[in-house]
Structures are given as structure tokens and as C-alpha cells.
C-alpha positions as CSV (number, residue, x, y, z in Angstrom):
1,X,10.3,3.8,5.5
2,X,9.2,1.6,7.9
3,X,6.3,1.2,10.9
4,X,9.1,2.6,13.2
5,X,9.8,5.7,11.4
6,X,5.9,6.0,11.3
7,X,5.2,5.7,14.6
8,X,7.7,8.0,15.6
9,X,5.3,10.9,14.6
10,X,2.4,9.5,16.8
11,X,-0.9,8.5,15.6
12,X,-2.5,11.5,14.5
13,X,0.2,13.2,13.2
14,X,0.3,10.3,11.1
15,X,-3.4,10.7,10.3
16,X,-3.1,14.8,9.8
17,X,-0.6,13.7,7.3
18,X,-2.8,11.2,5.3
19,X,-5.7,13.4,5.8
20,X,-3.8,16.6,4.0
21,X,-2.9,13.7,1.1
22,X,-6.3,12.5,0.7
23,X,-7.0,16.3,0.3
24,X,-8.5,16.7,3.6
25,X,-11.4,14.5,2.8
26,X,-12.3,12.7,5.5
27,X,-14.7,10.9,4.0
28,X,-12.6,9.2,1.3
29,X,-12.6,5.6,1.4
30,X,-8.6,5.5,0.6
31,X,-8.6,7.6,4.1
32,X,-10.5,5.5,5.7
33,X,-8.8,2.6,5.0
34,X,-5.2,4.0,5.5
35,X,-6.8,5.5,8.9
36,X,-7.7,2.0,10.2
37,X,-4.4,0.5,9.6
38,X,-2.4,3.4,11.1
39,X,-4.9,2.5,13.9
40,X,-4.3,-0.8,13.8
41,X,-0.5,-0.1,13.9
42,X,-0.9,1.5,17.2
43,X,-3.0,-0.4,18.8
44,X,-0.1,-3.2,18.9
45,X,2.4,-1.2,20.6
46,X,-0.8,-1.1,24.2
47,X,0.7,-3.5,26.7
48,X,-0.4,-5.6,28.5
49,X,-2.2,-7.1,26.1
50,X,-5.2,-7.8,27.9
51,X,-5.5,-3.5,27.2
52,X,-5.2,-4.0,23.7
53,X,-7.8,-6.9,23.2
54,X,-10.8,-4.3,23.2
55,X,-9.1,-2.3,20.6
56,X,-8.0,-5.4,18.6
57,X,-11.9,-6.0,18.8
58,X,-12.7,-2.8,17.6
59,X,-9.7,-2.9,15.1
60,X,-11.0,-6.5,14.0
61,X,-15.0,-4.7,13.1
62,X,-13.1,-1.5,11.3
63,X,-11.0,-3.5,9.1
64,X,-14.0,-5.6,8.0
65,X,-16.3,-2.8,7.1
66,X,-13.6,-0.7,5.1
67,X,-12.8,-4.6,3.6
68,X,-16.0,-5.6,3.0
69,X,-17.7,-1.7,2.4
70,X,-15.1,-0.1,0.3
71,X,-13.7,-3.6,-1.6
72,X,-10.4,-2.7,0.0
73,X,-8.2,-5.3,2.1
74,X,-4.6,-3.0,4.1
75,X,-4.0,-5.4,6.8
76,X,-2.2,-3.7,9.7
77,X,1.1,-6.1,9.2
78,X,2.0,-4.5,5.8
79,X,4.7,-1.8,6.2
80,X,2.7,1.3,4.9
81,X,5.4,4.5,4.1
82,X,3.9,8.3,5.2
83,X,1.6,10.1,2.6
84,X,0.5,7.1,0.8
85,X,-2.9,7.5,-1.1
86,X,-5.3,5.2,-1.7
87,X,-7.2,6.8,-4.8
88,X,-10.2,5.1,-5.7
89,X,-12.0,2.5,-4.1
90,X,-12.9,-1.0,-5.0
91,X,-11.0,-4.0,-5.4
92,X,-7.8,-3.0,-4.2
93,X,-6.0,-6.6,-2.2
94,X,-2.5,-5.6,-0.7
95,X,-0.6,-8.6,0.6
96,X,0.3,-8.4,4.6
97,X,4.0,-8.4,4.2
98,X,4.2,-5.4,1.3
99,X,6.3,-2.5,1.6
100,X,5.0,0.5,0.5
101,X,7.3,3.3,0.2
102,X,6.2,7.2,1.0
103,X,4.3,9.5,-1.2
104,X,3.1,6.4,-3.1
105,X,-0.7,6.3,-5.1
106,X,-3.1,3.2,-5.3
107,X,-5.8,3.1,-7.7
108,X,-8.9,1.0,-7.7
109,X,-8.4,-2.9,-8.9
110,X,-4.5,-3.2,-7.7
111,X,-3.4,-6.2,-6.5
112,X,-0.1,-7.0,-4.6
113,X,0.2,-10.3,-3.8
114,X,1.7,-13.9,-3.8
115,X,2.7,-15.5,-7.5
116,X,3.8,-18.6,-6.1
117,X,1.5,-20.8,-3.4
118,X,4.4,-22.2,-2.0
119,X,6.2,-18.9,-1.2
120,X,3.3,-17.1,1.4
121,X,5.3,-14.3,2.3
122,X,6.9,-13.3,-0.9
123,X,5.1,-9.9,-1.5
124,X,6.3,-6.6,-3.4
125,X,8.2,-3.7,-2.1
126,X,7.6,-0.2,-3.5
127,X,9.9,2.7,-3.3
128,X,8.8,6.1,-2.7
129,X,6.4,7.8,-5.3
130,X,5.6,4.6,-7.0
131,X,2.1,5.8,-9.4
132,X,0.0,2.2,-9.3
133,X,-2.4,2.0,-12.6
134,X,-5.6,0.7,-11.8
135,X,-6.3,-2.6,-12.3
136,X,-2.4,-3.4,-11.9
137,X,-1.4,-6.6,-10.9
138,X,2.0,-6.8,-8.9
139,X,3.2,-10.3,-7.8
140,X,5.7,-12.1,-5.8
141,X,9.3,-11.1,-4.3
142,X,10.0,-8.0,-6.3
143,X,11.1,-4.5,-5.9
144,X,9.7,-1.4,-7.3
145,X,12.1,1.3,-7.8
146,X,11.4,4.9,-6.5
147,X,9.3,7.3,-8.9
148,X,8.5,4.1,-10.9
149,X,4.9,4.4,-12.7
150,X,2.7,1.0,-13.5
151,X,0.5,1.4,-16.1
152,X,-3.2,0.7,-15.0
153,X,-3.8,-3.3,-16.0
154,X,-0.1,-4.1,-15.9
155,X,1.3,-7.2,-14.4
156,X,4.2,-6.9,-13.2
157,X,6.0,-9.9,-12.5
158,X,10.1,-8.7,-12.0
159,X,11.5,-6.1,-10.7
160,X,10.8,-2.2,-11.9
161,X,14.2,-0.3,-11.8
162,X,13.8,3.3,-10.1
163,X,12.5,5.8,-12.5
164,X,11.3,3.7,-14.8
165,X,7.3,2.9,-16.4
166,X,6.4,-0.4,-17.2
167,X,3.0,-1.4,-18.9
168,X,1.4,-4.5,-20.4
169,X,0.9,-8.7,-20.1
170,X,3.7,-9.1,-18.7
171,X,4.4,-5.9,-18.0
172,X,7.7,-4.2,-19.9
173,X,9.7,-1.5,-18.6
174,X,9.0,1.2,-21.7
175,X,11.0,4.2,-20.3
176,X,13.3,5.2,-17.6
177,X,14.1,8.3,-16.3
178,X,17.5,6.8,-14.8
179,X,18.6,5.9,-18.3
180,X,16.9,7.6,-20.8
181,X,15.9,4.2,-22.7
182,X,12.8,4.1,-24.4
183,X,11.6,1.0,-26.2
């Protein structure tokens, strides 16, 4: 999935479709927050782009009150997939050039970010369905497989295969439904 596909369905399809996964709560932080970045989305695809400076302004004051309100940071450049929800809020930093696959959940505390200083736009990919812990930690270039679960306070710091549930400091891959191992 990427901000193409996304746009395809127009902006409020797209925010019919977050709404019904935030169970039609509009009033959710997660909402809120995934509501300002679809915004923000569109907003870049105004031309010329003396139109688009007074929503970039208005863009600019939303993003900073769901930041700075709710504790959670979903900059407009990171490639959101449809139906992601944002469960709890608080604490929740996503890194601008993620990919976050369709269907996914965020809880409160994640991180996904840089591991390295020197590498600023290394920064995870999630598959579809990917269940986030909270308080997971998910750092650098790696790729989370589809339907993979991260326990909550996990760091992740290699790749997740698809399937598969990994949990602890530094996170291990306990199970997988791909494979059937269990450790």
C-alpha cells in the first residue's frame, strides 16, 4: 500500500474508512491523528502551491496540537496503508519515512525510528495486520512481515518474518504461523 493507492479513494473516503476502524469515534485521539495526516496527504497534491500554503498553515497548527495534545508525532511523509489504527494515545513517535502496511494497530509508547545517527532515513516497514505492543520499540532498515505480532515493550532490531510474534530485549521471534516453530 502506498499514498497512491490511498489517494485513489479520495479524502474522505479515506477518512470514512479510518473512522469505521476507530469504531466510528470521532473523538479518538488515534482518529485524530490519522485524520490530520490523510489531510496532510492531500493537501500536497493543491497546485499551484501558493493555494496549498494556507492549508500547509493550517496543516502545520493541526499536526502540532495532535503532537503536542495527544503525545503522538504521524508526519504526513510516512506512507500510512488504509484501516490503520492508532489505539491508545501517548507517546507514540513514527519516523517520516515508515511504511505502514493496511489493517495495522499502534498502541501507546511505540516507537519507529532511526538506530543508527548516520543512516536518517533508515526507518521500518510494516506489512499488513502487523499488532504493535505498546511500548515497542522498532528501529532502523527492517521489515515486518504481514500478520506479524510485537509484543508490548519489545525492541525489535531485525527483521520479523510474516506470521511470526517476536517479544523481549532484543526482541526474538517466539512463533510463526508460516512455520510452525516455537521456541
Amino acid at each position: 500500500m502506498n499514498n497512491n493507492e490511498a489517494e485513489s479513494l479520495g479524502l474522505l473516503q479515506q477518512l470514512k474508512e479510518d473512522w469505521e476502524a476507530h469504531g466510528r469515534d470521532w473523538t479518538k485521539p488515534g482518529f485524530r491523528a490519522v485524520a490530520v495526516y490523510r489531510f496532510g496527504v492531500w493537501r500536497m497534491t493543491i497546485e499551484p502551491r501558493l493555494l496549498r500554503a494556507p492549508l500547509s498553515l493550517l496543516y502545520r497548527s493541526l499536526y502540532r496540537k495532535v503532537r503536542n495534545g495527544y503525545g503522538i508525532e504521524l508526519p504526513y511523509t510516512v506512507q500510512l496503508g488504509r484501516r490503520v489504527v492508532i489505539e491508545h494515545q501517548g507517546a507514540i513517535v513514527i519516523h517520516g519515512y515508515c511504511h505502514i502496511g493496511d489493517d495495522s494497530i499502534i498502541r501507546q509508547g511505540v516507537t519507529l525510528g532511526l538506530r543508527y545517527l548516520d543512516r536518517l532515513f533508515d526507518a521500518p516497514k510494516l506489512g499488513k495486520r502487523v499488532n504493535i505492543g505498546a511500548g515497542a520499540v522498532i528501529l532502523g532498515n527492517i521489515t515486518i512481515g504481514d500478520d506479524a505480532n510485537i509484543g508490548a515493550n519489545a525492541v525489535v532490531l531485525s527483521d520479523v518474518p510474516p506470521g511470526a510474534t517476536a517479544v523481549g530485549i532484543p526482541a526474538k521471534v517466539i512463533s510463526s504461523q508460516k512455520t510452525g516453530i516455537t521456541s
